[in-house]
C-alpha positions in Angstrom: -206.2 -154.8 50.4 -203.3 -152.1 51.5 -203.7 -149.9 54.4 -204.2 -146.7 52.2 -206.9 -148.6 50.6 -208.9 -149.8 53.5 -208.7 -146.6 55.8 -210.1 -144.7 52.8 -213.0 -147.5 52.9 -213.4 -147.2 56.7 -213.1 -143.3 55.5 -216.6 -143.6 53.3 -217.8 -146.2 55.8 -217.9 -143.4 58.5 -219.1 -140.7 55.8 -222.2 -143.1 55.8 -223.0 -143.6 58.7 -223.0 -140.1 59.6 -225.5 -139.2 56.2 -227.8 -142.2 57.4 -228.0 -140.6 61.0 -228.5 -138.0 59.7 -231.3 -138.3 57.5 -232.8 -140.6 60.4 -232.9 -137.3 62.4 -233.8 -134.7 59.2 -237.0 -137.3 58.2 -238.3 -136.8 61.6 -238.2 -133.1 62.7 -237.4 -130.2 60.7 -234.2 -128.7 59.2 -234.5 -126.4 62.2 -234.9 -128.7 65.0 -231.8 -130.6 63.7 -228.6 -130.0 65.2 -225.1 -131.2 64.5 -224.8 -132.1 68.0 -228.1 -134.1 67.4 -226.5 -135.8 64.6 -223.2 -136.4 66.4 -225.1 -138.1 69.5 -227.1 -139.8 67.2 -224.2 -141.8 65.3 -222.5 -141.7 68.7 -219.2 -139.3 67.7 -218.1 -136.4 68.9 -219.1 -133.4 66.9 -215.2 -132.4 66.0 -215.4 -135.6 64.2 -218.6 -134.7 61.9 -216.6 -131.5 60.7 -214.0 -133.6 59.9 -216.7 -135.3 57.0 -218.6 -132.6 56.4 -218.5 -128.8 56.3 -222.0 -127.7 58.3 -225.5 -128.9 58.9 -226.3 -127.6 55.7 -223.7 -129.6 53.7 -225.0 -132.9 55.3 -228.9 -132.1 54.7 -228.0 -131.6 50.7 -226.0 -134.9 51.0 -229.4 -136.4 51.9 -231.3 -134.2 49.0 -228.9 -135.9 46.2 -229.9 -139.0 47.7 -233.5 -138.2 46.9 -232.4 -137.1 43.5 -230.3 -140.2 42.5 -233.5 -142.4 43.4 -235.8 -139.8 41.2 -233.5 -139.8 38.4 -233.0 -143.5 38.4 -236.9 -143.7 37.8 -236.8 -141.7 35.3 -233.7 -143.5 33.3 -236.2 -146.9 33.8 -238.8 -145.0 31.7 -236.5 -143.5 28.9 -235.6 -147.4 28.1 -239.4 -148.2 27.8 -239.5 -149.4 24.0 -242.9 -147.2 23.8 -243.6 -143.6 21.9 -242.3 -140.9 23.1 -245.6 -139.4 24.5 -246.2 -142.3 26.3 -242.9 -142.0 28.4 -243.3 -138.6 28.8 -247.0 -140.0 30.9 -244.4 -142.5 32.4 -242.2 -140.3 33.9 -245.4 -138.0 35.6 -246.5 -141.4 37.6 -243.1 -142.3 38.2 -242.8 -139.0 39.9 -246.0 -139.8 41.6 -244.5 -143.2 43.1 -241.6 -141.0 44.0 -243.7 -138.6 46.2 -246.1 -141.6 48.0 -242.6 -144.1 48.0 -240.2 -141.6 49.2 -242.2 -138.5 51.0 -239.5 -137.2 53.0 -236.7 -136.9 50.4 -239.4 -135.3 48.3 -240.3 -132.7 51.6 -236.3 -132.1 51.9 -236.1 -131.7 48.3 -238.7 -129.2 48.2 -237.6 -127.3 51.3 -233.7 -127.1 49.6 -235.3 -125.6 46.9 -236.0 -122.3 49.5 -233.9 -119.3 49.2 -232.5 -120.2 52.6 -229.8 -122.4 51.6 -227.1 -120.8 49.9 -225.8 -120.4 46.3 -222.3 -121.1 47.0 -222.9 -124.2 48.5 -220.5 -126.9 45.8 -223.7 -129.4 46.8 -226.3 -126.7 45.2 -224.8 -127.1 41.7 -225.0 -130.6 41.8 -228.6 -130.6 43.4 -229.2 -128.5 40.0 -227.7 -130.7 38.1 -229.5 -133.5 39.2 -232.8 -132.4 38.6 -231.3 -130.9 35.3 -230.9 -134.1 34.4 -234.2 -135.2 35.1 -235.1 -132.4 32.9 -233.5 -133.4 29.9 -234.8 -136.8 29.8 -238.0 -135.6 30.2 -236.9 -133.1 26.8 -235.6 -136.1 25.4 -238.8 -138.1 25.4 -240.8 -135.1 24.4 -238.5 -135.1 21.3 -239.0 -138.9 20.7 -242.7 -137.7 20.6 -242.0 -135.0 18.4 -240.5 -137.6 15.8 -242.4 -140.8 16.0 -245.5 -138.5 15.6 -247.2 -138.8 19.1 -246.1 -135.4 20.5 -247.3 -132.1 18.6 -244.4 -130.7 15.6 -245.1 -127.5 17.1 -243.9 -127.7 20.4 -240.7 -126.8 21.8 -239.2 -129.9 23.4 -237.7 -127.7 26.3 -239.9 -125.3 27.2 -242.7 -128.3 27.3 -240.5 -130.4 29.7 -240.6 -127.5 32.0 -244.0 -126.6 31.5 -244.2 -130.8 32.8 -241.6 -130.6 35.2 -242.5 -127.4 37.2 -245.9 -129.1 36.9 -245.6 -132.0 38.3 -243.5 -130.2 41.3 -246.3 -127.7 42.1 -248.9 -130.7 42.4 -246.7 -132.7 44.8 -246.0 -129.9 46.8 -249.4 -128.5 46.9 -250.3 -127.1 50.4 -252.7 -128.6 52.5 -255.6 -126.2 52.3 -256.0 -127.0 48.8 -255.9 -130.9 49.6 -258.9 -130.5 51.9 -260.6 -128.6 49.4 -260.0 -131.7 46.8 -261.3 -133.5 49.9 -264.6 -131.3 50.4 -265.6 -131.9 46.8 -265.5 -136.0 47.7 -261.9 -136.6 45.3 -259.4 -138.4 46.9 -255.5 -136.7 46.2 -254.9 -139.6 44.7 -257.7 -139.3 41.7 -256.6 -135.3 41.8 -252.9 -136.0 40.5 -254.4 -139.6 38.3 -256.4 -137.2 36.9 -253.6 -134.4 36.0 -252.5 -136.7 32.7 -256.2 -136.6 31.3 -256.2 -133.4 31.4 -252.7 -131.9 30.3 -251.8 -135.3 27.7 -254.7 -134.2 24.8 -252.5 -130.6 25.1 -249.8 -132.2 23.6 -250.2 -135.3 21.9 -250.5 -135.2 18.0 -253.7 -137.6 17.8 -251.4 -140.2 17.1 -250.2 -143.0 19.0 -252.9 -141.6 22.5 -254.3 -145.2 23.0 -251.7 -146.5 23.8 -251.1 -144.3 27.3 -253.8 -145.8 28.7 -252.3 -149.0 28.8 -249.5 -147.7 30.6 -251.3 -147.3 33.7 -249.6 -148.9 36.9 -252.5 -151.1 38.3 -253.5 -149.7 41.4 -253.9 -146.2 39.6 -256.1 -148.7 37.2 -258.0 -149.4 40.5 -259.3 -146.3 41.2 -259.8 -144.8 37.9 
């Protein structure tokens, strides 16, 4: 190994280190309560050095959003190789972004929060927060399409507007507020039979007739458990 070569991996060994302090710090208080001199004690540099790898606080908490991401997408990749119809991945890809939420709660509570006007536009890591989830998107469009022509998914629906209707979804269960949780609670239904229950109801919307049975079969088997 030449010394160009190992003081650039010492280089992204540092960058590391720095990201993993700081999402220590970012999973345990708020983005508020979070300081770059918190971060700096915390991975035990100065702060000059943390500018040095990254730009500002908010630079560093988007590092740790994509990190959410990659894991969310990666998910979602696992079900698109599922030799199963279309619809069926399509119910796939809702529980994997279940798991995601009860596996991974703070990315998905960082994610969330970036998505707040607070951050801003300009930011290079915004685009390619977007384009992540973009991505997750248009796999989710792609297995609506599969649907659309094995037959499982409705002819008449359009392959993106459904992934959104899905996607945005999806988002507004898992980042429901708590009020309404209790409220689930009050009635004597558990969160987790609230969002089981979300694919019985919004699956006979767009499946064709064909091909339903076999989405039951699909269930992971805890969610078996308590249906």
């Amino acid at each position: 190994m030449g010394i160009a070569e190992r003081r650039q991996r010492e280089k992204e060994q540092r960058k590391t280190e720095i990201a993993d302090a700081a999402e220590r710090l970012f999973f345990s208080r708020s983005y508020e309560d979070v300081s770059m001199e918190d971060i700096a004690r915390e991975v035990e540099l100065n702060k000059a050095t943390i500018y040095l790898y990254f730009k500002n606080k908010e630079a560093l908490f988007a590092t740790i959003v994509l990190r959410g991401i990659g894991i969310l997408e990666a998910k979602y990749r696992e079900c698109m190789e599922k030799e199963v119809p279309g619809i069926a991945k399509v119910t796939l890809m809702g529980r994997a972004y279940y798991r995601f939420s009860q596996e991974h709660p703070e990315y998905l509570r960082l994610i969330h929060f970036y998505g707040s006007e607070r951050f801003s536009r300009e930011n290079p890591y915004t685009a390619e927060i977007g384009k992540g989830y973009g991505t997750c998107r248009r796999m989710l469009a792609d297995a609506v399409r599969e649907g659309i022509d094995d037959g499982t998914i409705r002819a008449d629906l359009d392959p993106f507007l459904t992934s959104m209707y899905l996607m945005t979804s999806f988002m507004g269960i898992l980042s429901m507020e708590h009020r309404w949780t209790l409220v689930i609670e009050a009635e004597g239904f558990s969160y987790d039979r609230f969002a089981d229950e979300f694919f019985r109801f919004i699956m006979p919307a767009i499946s064709s007739g064909e091909g339903s049975q076999d989405i039951g079969d699909l269930a992971e088997p805890e969610e078996r458990k308590r249906s």
